[in-house]
N, C-alpha and C positions, 0 to 999 in steps of 0.2 A: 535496378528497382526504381518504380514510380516514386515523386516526390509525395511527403505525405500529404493526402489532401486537406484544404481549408476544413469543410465539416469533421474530418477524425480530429484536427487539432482542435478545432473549436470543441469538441467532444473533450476530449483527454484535458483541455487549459480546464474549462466548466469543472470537471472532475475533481480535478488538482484542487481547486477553490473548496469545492464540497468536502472535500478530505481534509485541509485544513481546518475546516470549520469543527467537525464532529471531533478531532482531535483537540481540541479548543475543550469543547466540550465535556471530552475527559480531562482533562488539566484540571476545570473546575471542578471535577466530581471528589467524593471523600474515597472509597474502597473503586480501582479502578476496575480490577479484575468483573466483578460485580455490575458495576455500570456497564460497559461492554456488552455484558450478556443482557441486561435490560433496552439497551441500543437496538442491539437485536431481534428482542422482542416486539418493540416500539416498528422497525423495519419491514420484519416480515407479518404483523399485524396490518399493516398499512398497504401493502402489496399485495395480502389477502383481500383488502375490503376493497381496491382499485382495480382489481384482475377484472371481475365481470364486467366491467364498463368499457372496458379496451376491446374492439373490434378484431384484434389479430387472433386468429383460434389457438386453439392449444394444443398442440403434436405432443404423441408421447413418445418421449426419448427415446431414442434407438441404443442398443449396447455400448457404443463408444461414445454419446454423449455421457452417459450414466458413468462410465469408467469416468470422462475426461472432468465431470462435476464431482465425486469421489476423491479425486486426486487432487483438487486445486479444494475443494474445501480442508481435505487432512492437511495440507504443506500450509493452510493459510492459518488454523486451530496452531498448527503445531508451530508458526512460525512466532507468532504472539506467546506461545509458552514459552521457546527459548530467549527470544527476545524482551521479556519477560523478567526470566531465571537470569541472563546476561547482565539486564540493567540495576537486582538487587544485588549483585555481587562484584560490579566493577565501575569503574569510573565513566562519565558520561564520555568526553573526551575519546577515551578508549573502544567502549562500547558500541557507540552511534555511527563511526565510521565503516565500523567491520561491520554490522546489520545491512550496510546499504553495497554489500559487496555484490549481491545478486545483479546489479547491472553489469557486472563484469560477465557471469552467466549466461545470462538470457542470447545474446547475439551469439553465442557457440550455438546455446541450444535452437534457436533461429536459423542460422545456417545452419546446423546438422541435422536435425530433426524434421524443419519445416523447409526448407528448402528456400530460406529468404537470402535475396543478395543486397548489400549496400553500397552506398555511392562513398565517396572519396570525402564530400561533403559533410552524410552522415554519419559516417569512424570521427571523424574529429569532433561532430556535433555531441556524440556518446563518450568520447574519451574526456570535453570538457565539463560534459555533466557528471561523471563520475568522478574527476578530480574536484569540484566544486563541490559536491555531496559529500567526499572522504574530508574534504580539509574544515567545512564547515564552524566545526566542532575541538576543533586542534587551540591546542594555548599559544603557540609563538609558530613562527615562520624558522623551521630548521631541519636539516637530515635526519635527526633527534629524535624528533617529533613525530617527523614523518611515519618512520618507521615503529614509533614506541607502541601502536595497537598488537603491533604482529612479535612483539618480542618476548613475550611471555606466552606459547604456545599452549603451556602444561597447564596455565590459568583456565580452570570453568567458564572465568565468564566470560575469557575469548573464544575459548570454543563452542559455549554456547552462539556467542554474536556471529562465529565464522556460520554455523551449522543454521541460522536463521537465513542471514542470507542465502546461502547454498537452495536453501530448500524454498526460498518465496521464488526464488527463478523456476523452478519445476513447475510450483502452484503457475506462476503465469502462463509460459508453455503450454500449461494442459489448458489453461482458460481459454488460450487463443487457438486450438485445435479443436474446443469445446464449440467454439460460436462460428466456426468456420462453416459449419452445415445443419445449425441450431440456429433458432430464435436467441438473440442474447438477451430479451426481455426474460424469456420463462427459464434460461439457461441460469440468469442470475438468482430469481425465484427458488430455484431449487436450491442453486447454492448458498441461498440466504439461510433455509429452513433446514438444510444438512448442518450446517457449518452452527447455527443454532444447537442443532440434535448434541453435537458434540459438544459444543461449550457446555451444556446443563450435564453433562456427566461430570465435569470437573463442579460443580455451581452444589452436587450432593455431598462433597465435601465437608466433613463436620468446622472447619472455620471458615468458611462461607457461609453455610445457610443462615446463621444471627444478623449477619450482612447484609442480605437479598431487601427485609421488607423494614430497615433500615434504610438502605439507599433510596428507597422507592419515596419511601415520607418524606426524604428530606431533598430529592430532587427531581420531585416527578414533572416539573416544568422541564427541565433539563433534556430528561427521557421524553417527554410527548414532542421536544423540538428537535430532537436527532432522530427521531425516526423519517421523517421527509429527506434531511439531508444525507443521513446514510445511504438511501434508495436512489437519489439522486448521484451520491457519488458511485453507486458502486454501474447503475444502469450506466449511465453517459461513459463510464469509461469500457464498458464491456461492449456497448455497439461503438465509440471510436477504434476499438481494441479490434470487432473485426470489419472497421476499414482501414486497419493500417498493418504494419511488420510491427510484432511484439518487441522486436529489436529497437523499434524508432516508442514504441507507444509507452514503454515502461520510463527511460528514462525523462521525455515528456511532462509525466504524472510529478518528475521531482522537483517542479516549479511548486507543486506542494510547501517545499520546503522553505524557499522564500517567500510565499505566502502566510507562512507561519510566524516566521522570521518576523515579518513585517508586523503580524498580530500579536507576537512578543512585545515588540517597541512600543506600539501606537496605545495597545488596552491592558498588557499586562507590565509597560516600565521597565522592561527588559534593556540590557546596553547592546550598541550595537558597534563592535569594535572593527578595526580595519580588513581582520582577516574574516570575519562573517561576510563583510563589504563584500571583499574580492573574492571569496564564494559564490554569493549570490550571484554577481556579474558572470563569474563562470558560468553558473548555471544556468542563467538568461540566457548569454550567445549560447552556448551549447545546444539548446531548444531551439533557437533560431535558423542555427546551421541544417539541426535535424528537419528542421520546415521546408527551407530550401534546399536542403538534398533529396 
């Protein structure tokens, strides 16, 4: 397989940034669930009023688009429920490593499904992102530790965190199947306003709706600023997404997470102890490996 190219990285790093930011964004918000869906709204508002001005026309989907935006909008609805349900029921530590299990996924689903092959390069570039992603979040350096997400099997909120992961690896798959023969401008478009459609079904909820115009008064700056950068993050990563293998492109995006990392320390006073260090650095080379593989 081709090394990934300069513009998909540059695509996918840009992304990473974006993604960080709007997660940012939630941090600072009061009801999450809530803001999300206003995110949303802010997004695919913004995408509606930009469409007409964009010169590329508008194809309407063929049946395996439509199936392949169907299927990455429910895994992605559904992946933020469990992941969700996971984080009010267990410990972050525990939680946050099993949620990012999906990069163990995706290169199966990559080679089996799509028919992608990787270089010698890119297995270690993915193997060290994904142990830098698992250990991130860990309290000490030990066998202990390592294992202590997966030890309590019967626990909801592990199985919710295993069953989040499992299923955002589908969602990308079908995203990267989706743009393969799709505009990923109007591919994301869709998925914005699908993935929409379903958030407001949970949003009628009788302890949500008091929430909605609630959140709106007290953070409608908030919401008018994540709408640009949600579109930015979700565009830039669906056209680097189809210039590159979902296999190089997912784990990529988890420079995300020291980018977060970083905006812990610097705005929000966060510590930054030895093993978040030695995460991060994993995660770095790991992306670099995957550049030059």
């Amino acid at each position: 397989m081709k090394p990934m190219s300069h513009v998909a990285f540059t695509l996918i790093i840009f992304s990473a940034v974006m993604h960080a930011l709007w997660n940012l964004l939630v941090k600072r918000s009061r009801h999450k669930t809530v803001f999300i869906w206003w995110m949303f709204i802010a997004s695919g508002g913004l995408f509606s009023l930009v469409l007409p001005f964009i010169p590329e026309p508008f194809l309407l989907p063929n049946l395996h688009t439509l199936l392949m935006v169907s299927i990455g909008s429910l895994c992605f609805v559904l992946y933020h429920l469990f992941n969700g349900r996971a984080y009010r029921g267990g410990d972050l530590s525990v939680v946050y490593p099993l949620c990012q299990t999906s990069m163990i996924y995706v290169p199966v689903w990559g080679l089996v499904l799509l028919g992608e092959r990787l270089s010698f390069s890119g297995i270690a570039g993915i193997f060290l992102v994904v142990s830098g992603t698992y250990s991130i979040q860990l309290q000490r350096v030990s066998m202990a530790e390592l294992i202590r997400p997966f030890r309590n099997l019967k626990s909801p909120s592990v199985r919710d965190a295993l069953s989040a992961g499992f299923i955002y690896s589908i969602g990308s798959v079908a995203e990267k199947s989706g743009v393969r023969d799709y505009s990923p401008l109007y591919f994301t478009y869709i998925m914005v306003l699908m993935m929409l459609f379903l958030m407001s079904f949970n949003m009628l909820r009788s302890k949500y709706r008091p929430m909605i115009a609630a959140e709106l008064r007290e953070h409608w700056r908030l919401i008018l600023c994540s709408g640009p950068v949600m579109m930015l993050s979700f565009l830039t990563f669906r056209y680097g997404l189809n210039l590159s293998p979902v296999s190089y492109a997912v784990p990529v995006r988890q420079v995300s997470i020291v980018i977060g990392v970083l905006i812990g320390i610097l705005f929000l006073k966060e510590s930054f102890g030895r093993i978040r260090f030695v995460s991060a650095m994993l995660i770095m080379a790991g992306v670099v490996l995957i550049r030059l593989g």
